[in-house]
N, C-alpha and C positions, 0 to 999 in steps of 0.2 A: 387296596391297602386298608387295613383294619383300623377303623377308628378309634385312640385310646387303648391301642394295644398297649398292654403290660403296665398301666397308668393307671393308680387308685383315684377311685371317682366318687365326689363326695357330692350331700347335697347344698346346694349354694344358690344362694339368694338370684333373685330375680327382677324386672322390673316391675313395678305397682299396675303402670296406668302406660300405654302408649303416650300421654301428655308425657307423662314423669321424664321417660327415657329422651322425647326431643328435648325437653328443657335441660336436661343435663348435659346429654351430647352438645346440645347450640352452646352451652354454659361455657362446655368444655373449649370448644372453639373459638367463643366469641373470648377475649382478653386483650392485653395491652396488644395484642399484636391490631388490633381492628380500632383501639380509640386513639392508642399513639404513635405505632409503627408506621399505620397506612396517611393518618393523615399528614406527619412529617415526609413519609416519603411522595408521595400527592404533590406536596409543596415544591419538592428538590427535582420533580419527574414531569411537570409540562402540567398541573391540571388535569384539565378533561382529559388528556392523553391519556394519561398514568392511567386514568377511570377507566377509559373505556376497551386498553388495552387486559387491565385487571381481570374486568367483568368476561368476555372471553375466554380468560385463562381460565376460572373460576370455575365457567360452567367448563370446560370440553378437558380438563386436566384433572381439578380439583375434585369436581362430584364420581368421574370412574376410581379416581385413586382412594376417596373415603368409601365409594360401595367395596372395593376390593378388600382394605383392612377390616372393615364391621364386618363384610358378611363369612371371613375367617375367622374373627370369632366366634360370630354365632355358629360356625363351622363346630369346633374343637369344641366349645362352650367350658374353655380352661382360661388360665392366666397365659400371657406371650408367651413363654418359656416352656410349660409344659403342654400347651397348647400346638405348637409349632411341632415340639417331638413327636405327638399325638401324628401329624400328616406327614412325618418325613423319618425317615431310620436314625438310629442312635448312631449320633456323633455327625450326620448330615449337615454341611454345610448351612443347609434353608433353617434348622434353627437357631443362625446370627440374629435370624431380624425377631426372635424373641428377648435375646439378650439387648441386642443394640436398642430395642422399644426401650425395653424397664431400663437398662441404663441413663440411656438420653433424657428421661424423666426425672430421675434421680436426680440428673448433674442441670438440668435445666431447675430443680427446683430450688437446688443448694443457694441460684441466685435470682430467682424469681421472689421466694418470697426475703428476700430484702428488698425488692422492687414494692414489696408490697407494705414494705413498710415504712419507705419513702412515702410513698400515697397516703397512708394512715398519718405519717406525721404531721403533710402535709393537710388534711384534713383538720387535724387537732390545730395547727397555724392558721387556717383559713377559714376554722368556726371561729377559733377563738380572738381575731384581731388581726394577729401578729405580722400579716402581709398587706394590712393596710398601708396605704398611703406610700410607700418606697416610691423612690425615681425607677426608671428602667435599670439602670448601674446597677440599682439598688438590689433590686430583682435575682439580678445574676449572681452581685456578692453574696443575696442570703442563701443561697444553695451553693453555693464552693461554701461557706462557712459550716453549713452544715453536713455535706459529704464528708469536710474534713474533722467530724466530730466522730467516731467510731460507736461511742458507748451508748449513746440515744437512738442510733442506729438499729445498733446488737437488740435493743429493748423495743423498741417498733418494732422489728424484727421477730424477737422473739413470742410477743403479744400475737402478729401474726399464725406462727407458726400453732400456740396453742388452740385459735382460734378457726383453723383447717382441723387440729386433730379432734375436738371435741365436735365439730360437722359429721367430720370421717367416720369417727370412732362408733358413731352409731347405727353404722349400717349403711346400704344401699337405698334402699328404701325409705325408712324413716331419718336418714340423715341426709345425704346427698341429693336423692331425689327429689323430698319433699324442702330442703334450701333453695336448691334450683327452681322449686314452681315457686315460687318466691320471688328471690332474684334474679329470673331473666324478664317478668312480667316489668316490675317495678324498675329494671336497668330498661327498658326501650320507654315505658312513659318517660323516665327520664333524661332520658336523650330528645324526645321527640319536646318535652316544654325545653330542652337548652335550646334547638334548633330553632323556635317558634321566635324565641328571644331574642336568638343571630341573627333571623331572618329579620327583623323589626326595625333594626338597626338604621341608622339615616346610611346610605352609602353602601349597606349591604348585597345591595342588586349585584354592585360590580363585580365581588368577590363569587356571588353565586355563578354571574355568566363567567367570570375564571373556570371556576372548576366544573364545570355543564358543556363547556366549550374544548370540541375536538380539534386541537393545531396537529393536523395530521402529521409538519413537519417536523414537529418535535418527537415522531415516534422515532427512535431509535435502538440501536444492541441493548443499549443501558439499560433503556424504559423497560424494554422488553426482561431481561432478567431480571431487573429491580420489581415487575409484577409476577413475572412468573416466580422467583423466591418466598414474593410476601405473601401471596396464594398458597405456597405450597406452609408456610409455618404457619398462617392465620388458620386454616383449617385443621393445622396439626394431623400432618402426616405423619406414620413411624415413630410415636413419642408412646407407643402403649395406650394411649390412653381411647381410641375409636375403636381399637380391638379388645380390650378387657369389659368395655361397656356393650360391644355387639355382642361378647361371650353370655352378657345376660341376657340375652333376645331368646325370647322361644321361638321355634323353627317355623311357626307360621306369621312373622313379624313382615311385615311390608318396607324393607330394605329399600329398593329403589328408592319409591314414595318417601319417605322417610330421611333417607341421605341427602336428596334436593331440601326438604325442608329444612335442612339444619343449617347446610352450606346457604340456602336461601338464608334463611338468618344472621349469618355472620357477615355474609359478602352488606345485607343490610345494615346491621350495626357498622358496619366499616363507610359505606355510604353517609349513612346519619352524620357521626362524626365527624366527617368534615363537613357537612352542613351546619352544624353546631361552631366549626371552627372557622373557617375558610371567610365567609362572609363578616364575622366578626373581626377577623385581623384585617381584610380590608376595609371595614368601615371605620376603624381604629388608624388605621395604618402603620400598620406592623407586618414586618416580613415575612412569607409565604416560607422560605426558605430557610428556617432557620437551624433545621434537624432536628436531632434527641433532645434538643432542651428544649423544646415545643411546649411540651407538656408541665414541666414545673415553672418555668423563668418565662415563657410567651403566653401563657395561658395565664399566672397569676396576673401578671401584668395587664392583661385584656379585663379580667373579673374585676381589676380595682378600679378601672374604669366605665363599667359599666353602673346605671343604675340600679341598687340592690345586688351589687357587684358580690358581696357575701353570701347572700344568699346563692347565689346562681356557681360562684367558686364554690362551697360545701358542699352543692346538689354534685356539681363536676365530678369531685374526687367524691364523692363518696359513690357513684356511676363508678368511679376507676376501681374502685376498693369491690365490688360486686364482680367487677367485668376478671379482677386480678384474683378472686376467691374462686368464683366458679372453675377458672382454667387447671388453678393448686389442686383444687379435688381431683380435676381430671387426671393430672400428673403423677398424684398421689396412689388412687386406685392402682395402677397395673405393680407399685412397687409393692403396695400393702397385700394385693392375693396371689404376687409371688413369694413372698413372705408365708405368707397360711399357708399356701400351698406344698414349697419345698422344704420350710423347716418348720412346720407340722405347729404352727403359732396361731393362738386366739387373733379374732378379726383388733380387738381394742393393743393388744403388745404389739401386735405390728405397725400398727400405724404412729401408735407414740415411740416404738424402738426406731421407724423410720423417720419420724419428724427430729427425732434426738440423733440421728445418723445425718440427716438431710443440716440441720442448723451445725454441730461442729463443724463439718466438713463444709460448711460453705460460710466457718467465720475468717476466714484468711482473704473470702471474697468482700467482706465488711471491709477490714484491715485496710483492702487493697488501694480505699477510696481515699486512705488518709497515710497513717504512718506508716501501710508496706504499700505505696503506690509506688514504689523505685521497685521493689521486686519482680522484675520480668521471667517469664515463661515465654520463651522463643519473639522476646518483644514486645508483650503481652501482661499485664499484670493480673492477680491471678482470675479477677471477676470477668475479665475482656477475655482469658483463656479457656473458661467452663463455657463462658458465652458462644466461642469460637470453635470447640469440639464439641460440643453439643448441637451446634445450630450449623454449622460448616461441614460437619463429620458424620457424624451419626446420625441425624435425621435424615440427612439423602441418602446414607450408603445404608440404614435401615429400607426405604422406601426402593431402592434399586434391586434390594433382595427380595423385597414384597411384588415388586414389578417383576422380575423373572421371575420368580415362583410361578406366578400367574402364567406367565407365557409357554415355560418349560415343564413344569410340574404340573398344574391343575386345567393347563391349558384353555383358551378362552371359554368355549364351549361349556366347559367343565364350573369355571368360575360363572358364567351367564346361566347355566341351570341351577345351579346353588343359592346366585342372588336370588333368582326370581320366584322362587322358592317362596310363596307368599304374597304374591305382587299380581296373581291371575288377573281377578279383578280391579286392577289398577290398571290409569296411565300409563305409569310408567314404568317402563323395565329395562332391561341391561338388552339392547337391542341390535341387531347383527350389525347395522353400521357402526360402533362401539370397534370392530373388531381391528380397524388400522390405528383407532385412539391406542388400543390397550398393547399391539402387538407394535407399535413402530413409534408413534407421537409422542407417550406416554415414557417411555425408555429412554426416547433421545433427549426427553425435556430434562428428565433427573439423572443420566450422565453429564450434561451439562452444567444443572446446579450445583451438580459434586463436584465437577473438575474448578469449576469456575470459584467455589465455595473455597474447596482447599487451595487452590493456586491464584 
């Protein structure tokens, strides 16, 4: 099949520097899902179990499924959508999982960056005082009071949102690129002085040998899909955003080598994490379990007890606010150069027609937290619904199209000559043993997280 057949082929940016593209990609990857997802769920999954069940999935799941979406981009070297058409006939099923990419991007960002602007508020509260001193009670009432405030929300919010588009707006290169060699250097030192600081802790050992410590008997079904799911979204599978960044790889880019480093990175920032947390809520003694409110209600609460507890909360969230920027760019890209690409739009109109697209449509997900939190969507209010078809829906059944593709269309051999494409003198490469991951392991893991996800 002809590559690009019948598809106007324009010239389009590139990556700078091999540094440039891992820092961006890790950027993309590393996000809430790796400081708050993994360590709330760590806490509710056994510990060390959760770890080391995770670690596993990471490597023998996570890193075939990201070589497979990068190295189709750098395949097509288009956006998901025209990309996808480029390897498969007009009106082919196999280009869903270009739409379901930029889709799921879209709808994941409509309430990500309000996520982000929780983290920015709270930021401005935790430089500025304002989380001094509370009881624990305390703690909890000031975030239900402030969920239920919509309009500082919308403005955190929307602060964020400009603050992705003027990153964005300037390119691949001189804007994303060169943000990400920036903030992934400065988000791991600063993780690693929060850790230094947990670690320090009178009482801290315990909580370390918690989460270090294999209770084999605690692996169970749960563990096991609560790591294989938060594997498959920390890496961000089928969200567009590992395939529009491999689109700007040039054909001699070291793929393998490359895709372990990035998943190497995130699977670390997700490690850090609760090393920065874990020891500290046991030397504190605060519950391990406590979920999604981990991060604003268990985490102030730790920072106000620590010494220079200010200081070390501001360094926290303002880590959160890089970890939740980096991921926006990545979300953002596949939507903004399928924008250039199929309605023929400058790089800067698409990105602020899509942040002005992304912020309406995700102000009913603000609303939701306060005056339309009675508004259900099949039980659902509307931010826990975007959350739920984006992250339940379309990420798996994107990644299940990407998964056969691979098996039926470009077949393994095909996909393993393609990767390695660049990888001679490397380690590492997409190697024959790969072939029962990619043809049997890999399929059965993400029919599962789809069935499991939607039902």
């Amino acid at each position: 099949m002809e590559l690009n057949k019948g598809i106007k082929t324009e010239k389009r940016e590139n990556w700078g520097s091999r540094f440039g593209f891992i820092m961006a990609t890790a950027g993309f990857s590393i996000g809430l899902g790796n400081i708050w997802r993994f360590p709330y769920l760590t806490g509710m999954n056994g510990g060390g179990a959760f770890l080391f069940v995770y670690l596993i999935i990471c490597a023998l799941i996570g890193i075939p499924l990201f070589n497979m979406e990068i190295s189709l981009g750098r395949k097509t070297q288009l956006d998901p959508v025209r990309g996808m058409r480029s390897v498969s006939k007009k009106g082919s099923p196999w280009s869903a999982f270009g739409w379901t990419g930029v889709l799921a991007a879209f709808i994941i960002l409509t309430y990500y960056i309000q996520i982000m602007g929780w983290i920015l508020a709270y930021l401005v509260k935790m430089v500025s005082g304002q989380l001094t001193g509370l009881t624990a009670e305390g703690y909890t009432q000031a975030f239900t009071n402030f969920m239920a405030n919509p309009m500082p929300i919308a403005a955190f919010t929307l602060a964020c949102a400009v603050i992705i588009g003027l990153i964005s707006a300037k390119g691949l290169e001189k804007g994303i690129e060169k943000a990400c060699k920036i903030m992934m250097p400065t988000l791991f030192i600063m993780l690693i002085i929060l850790a230094i600081r947990s670690l320090t802790l009178p009482g801290a050992m315990e909580g370390l040998k918690w989460y270090l410590t294999v209770d084999f008997s605690k692996i169970n079904s749960g563990v096991l899909l609560a790591a294989l799911g938060q594997s498959f979204f920390s890496i961000g599978i089928a969200s567009g955003g590992a395939f529009i960044y491999g689109s700007y790889l040039n054909k001699q880019s070291n793929i393998p080598t490359d895709s372990i480093i990035v998943v190497g990175f995130d699977t670390l920032a997700a490690f850090i994490a609760g090393l920065v947390m874990f020891p500290a809520i046991f030397a504190l003694g605060l519950p391990t379990d406590s979920g999604p409110s981990l991060l604003f209600v268990t985490m102030s609460n730790l920072f106000n007890q620590l010494p220079a507890g200010t200081l070390f909360g501001s360094m926290f969230f303002l880590l959160l606010l890089f970890a939740a920027l980096s991921s926006a760019l990545g979300y953002l890209e596949p939507v903004v150069a399928t924008c250039t690409g199929l309605f023929n739009m400058t790089r800067k109109k698409a990105v602020w027609t899509s942040l002005a697209a992304i912020f309406i449509i995700g102000f009913p997900m603000i609303m939701a937290q306060g005056p339309w939190k009675n508004i259900l969507i099949g039980g659902r209010n509307f931010f826990d619904f975007a959350d739920y078809v984006s992250g339940n829906i379309m990420m798996p059944l994107g990644a299940l199209i990407l998964s056969f593709y691979v098996l039926i269309v470009w077949k393994f051999k095909g996909f393993q000559s393609e990767t390695n494409v660049g990888s001679e003198s490397g380690k590492f490469k997409v190697f024959n043993w790969w072939a029962p991951l990619v043809k049997f392991i890999i399929p059965i893991a993400l029919v599962v997280i789809f069935v499991t996800g939607v039902f």
